[in-house]
N, C-alpha and C positions, 0 to 999 in steps of 0.2 A: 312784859310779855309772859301770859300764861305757861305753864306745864304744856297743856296742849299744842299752843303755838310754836313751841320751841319745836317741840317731838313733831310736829309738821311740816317747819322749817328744813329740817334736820332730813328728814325723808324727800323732800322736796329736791335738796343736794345730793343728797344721794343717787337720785335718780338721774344727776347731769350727767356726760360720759366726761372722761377726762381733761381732756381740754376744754371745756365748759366749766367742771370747778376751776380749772388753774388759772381762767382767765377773769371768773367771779373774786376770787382771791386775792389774785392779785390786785384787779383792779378796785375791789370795795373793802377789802382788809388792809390790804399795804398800800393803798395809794399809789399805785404808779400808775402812770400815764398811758394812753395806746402807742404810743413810741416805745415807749421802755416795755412794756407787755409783749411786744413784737419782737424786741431784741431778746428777752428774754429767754422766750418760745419758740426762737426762731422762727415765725411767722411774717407774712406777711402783715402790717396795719390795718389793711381793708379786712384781714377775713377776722381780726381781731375787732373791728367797728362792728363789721358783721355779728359775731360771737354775741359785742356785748348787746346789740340790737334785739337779737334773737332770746336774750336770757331777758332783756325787760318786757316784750311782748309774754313769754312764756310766765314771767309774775304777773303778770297785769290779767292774763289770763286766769289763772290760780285764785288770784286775789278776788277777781270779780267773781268767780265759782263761791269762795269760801265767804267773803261777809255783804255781797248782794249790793245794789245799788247806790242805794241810802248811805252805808258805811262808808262807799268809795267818792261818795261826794266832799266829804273832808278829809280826803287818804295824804294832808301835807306831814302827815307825821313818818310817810314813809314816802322818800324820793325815788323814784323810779326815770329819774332822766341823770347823764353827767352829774 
């Protein structure tokens, strides 16, 4: 990953509100499950499914803005589902 990439990553998460990083984090740095993310956060599952629904539409979004069609037709180097 680029300098660039990073620093756009980076601003990317910055721009979640908080329970949007904590629930990014948890679930794609630590690995815990929507059970455990929910017990966590005290949240409800559902708005934690929700949450994570919402943060893959919002890359998917992003992504297709920054490297166009073409790029996203081999994007298995980055998982954007479970």
């Amino acid at each position: 990953m680029s300098d660039t990439d990073v620093a756009t990553l980076r601003n990317a998460v910055q721009q979640l509100n908080l329970t949007q990083r904590r629930v990014l984090v948890l679930h794609y740095a630590e690995e815990l499950s929507v059970d455990e993310i929910a017990l966590v956060l005290d949240m409800s599952e559902a708005l934690v499914e929700s949450t994570l629904s919402e943060l893959r539409n919002m890359a998917r979004r992003e992504l297709g803005e920054a490297v166009g069609p073409e790029a996203r037709e081999g994007q298995s180097a980055l998982a954007l589902s479970d």
